[in-house]
matplotlib code that plots the C-alpha trace (Angstrom):
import matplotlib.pyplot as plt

x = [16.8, 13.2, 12.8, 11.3, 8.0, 5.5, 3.0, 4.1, 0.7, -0.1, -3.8, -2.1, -0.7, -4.3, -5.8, -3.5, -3.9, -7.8, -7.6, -4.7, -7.2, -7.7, -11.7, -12.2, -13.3, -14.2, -13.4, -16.8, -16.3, -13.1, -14.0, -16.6, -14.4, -12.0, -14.5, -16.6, -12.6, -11.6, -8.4, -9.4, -8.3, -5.3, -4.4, -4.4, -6.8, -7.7, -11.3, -11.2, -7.7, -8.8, -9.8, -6.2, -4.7, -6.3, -5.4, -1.8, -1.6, -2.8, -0.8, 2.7, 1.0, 0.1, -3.7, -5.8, -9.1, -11.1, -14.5, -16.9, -20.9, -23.6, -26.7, -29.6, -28.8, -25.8, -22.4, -20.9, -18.0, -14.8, -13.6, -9.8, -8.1, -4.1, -1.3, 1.6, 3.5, 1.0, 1.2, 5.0, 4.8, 2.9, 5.1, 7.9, 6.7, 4.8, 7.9, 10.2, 7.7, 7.2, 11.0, 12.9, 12.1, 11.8, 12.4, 8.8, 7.7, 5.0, 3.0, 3.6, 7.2, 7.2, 5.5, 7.9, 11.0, 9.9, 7.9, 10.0, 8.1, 5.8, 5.4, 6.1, 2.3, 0.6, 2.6, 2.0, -1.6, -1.9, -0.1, -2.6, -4.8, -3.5, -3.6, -7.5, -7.7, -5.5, -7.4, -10.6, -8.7, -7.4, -11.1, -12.6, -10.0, -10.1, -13.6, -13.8, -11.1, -13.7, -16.5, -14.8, -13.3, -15.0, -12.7, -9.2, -7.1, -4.6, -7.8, -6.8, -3.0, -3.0, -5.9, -3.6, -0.5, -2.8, -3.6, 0.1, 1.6, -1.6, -0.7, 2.8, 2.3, -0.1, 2.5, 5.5, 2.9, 2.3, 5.3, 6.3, 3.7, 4.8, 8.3, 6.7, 4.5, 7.2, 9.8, 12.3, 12.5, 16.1, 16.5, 12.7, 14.0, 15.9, 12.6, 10.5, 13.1, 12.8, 9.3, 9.0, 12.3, 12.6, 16.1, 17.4, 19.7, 23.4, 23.2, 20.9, 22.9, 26.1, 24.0, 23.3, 25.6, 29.5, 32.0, 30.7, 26.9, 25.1, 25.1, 20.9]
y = [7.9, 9.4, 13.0, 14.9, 15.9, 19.4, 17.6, 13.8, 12.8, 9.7, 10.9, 13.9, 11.6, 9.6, 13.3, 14.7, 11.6, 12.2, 15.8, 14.6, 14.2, 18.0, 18.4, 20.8, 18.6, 20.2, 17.9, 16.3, 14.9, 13.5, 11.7, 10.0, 9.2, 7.6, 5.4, 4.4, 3.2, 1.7, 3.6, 4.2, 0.2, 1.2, 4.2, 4.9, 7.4, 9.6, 11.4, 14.1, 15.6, 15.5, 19.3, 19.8, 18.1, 20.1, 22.9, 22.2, 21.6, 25.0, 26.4, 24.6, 25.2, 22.3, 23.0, 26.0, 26.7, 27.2, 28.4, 27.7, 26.7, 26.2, 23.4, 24.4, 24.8, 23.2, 24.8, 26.8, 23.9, 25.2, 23.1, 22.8, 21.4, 20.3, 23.0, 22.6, 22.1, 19.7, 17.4, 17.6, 16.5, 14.1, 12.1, 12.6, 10.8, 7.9, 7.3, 7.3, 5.1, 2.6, 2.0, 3.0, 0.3, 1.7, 0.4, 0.2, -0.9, -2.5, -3.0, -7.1, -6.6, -4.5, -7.2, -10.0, -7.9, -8.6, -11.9, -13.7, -11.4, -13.8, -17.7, -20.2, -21.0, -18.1, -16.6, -20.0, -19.2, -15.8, -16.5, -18.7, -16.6, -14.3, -17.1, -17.5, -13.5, -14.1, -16.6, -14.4, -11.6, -13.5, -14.9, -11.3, -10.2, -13.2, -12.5, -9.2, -9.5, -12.2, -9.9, -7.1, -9.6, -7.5, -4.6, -4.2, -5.3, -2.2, -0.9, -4.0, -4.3, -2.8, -5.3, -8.3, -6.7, -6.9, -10.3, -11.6, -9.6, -11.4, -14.8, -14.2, -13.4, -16.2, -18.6, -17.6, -17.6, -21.3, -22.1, -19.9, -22.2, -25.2, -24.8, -23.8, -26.9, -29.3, -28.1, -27.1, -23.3, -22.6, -21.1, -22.8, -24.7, -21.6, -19.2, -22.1, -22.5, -18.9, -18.9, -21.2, -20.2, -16.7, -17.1, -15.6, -18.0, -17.4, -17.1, -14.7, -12.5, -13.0, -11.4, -8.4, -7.6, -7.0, -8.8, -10.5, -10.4, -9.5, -12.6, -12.3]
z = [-5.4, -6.0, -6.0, -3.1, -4.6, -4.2, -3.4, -3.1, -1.7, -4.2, -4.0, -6.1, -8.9, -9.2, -9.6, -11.6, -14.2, -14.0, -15.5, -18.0, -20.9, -20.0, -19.0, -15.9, -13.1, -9.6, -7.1, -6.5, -8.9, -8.5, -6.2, -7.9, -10.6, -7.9, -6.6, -10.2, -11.6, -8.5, -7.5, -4.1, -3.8, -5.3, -3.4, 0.2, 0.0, 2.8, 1.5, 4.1, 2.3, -1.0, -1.4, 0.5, -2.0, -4.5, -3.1, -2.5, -6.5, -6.9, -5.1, -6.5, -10.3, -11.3, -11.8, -12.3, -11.3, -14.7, -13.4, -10.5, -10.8, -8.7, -8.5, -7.0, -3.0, -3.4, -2.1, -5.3, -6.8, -8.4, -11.5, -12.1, -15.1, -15.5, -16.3, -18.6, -15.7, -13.9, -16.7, -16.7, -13.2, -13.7, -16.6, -14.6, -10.9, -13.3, -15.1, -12.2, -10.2, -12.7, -13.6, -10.2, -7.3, -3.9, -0.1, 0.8, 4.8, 5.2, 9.0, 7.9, 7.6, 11.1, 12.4, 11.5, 12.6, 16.1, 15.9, 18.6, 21.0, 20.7, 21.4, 18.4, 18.9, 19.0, 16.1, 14.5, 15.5, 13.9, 10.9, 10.1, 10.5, 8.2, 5.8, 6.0, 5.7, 2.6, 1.0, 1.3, -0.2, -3.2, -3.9, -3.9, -6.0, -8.1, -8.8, -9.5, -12.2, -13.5, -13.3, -15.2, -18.5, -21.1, -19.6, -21.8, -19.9, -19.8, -17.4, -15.2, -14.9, -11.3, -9.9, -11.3, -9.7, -6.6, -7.1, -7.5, -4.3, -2.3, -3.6, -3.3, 0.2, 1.0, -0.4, 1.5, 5.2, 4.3, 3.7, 7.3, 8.7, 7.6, 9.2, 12.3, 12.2, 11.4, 13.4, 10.7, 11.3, 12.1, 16.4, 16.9, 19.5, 21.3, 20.5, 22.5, 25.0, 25.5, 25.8, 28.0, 30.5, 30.2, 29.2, 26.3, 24.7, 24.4, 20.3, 20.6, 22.7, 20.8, 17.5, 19.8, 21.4, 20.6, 22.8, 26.3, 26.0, 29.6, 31.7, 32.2]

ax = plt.figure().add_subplot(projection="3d")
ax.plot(x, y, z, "-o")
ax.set_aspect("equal")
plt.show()
């Protein structure tokens, strides 16, 4: 089971391994660092809580303000480099999320959980769109990792992880689709039926109900 974190923000573990190598950083420039490397593709990052992020690893320990400077007319900047403890942290939440698999929920998987809601077509429909939306996807990403070959490829590992979960994906919708299309998707017929009637079919109603399903 993973631990219940401080700060369990995963903005916090991406700036926590940018001042591992233990140069103060304010977090200006943070965020340019985030951006140049690409790990704001990586992480969910939500810009506007960055200096609440740094500020909640403060406050639990796990960095120290070092100093503050200003440029110019420029608001004065604070710079902040990793504690004993902050690198601790650190070792700890990358090992455990790198060896421990987790339920994760993605919006697709929502999505699926309730497809019948929708007609065979139009979910036959949007799936493939999805599909196209995948394909795009896996071309950009495709080409990027092209573009960056003379980067070792330790730099890259996350960008093919990317990669293989998108083409993954893409696979399993075409294979979705292709049941649709041909008619082989198991309770089609009753999911059509339903569609088309407004009755729920008995099956259905014996999988949701214990005993004597409702007669409507």
């Amino acid at each position: 089971m993973a631990k219940r974190r401080k700060v369990g923000n995963l903005l916090a573990l991406a700036l926590l391994a940018l001042l591992a190598p233990g140069d103060p950083m304010h977090p200006y420039q943070m965020a340019q660092l985030l951006r140049r490397t690409g790990k704001d593709q990586d992480i969910n990052i939500k810009w506007g809580s960055l200096y609440t992020v740094v500020g909640n690893l403060e406050k639990h320990g796990f960095v120290e303000a070092t100093g503050s400077d200003r440029e110019g007319r420029r608001p004065e900047r604070t710079s902040y480099t990793i504690t004993a403890g902050g690198r601790a942290e650190l070792l700890d939440w990358l090992r455990e999320l790198m060896a421990a698999p987790e339920p994760e929920y993605p919006r697709f998987a929502a999505a699926l959980s309730v497809l019948s809601v929708l007609g065979p077509d139009e979910a036959t429909a949007l799936l493939e769109q999805r599909e196209r939306a995948l394909a795009d996807d896996i071309a950009t990403q495709r080409a990027q990792l092209e573009g960056a070959a003379r980067v070792p490829r330790l730099f890259l590992v996350e960008s093919e992880y990317t990669l293989a979960m998108l083409s993954a994906e893409a696979a399993w919708v075409r294979s979705l689709i292709a049941e649709l299309r041909g008619g082989t998707l198991s309770g089609l017929a009753e999911w059509r039926d339903y569609h088309e009637t407004g009755r729920r079919p008995v099956e259905w109603l014996r999988m949701l109900w214990e005993g004597e399903p409702p007669t409507r």
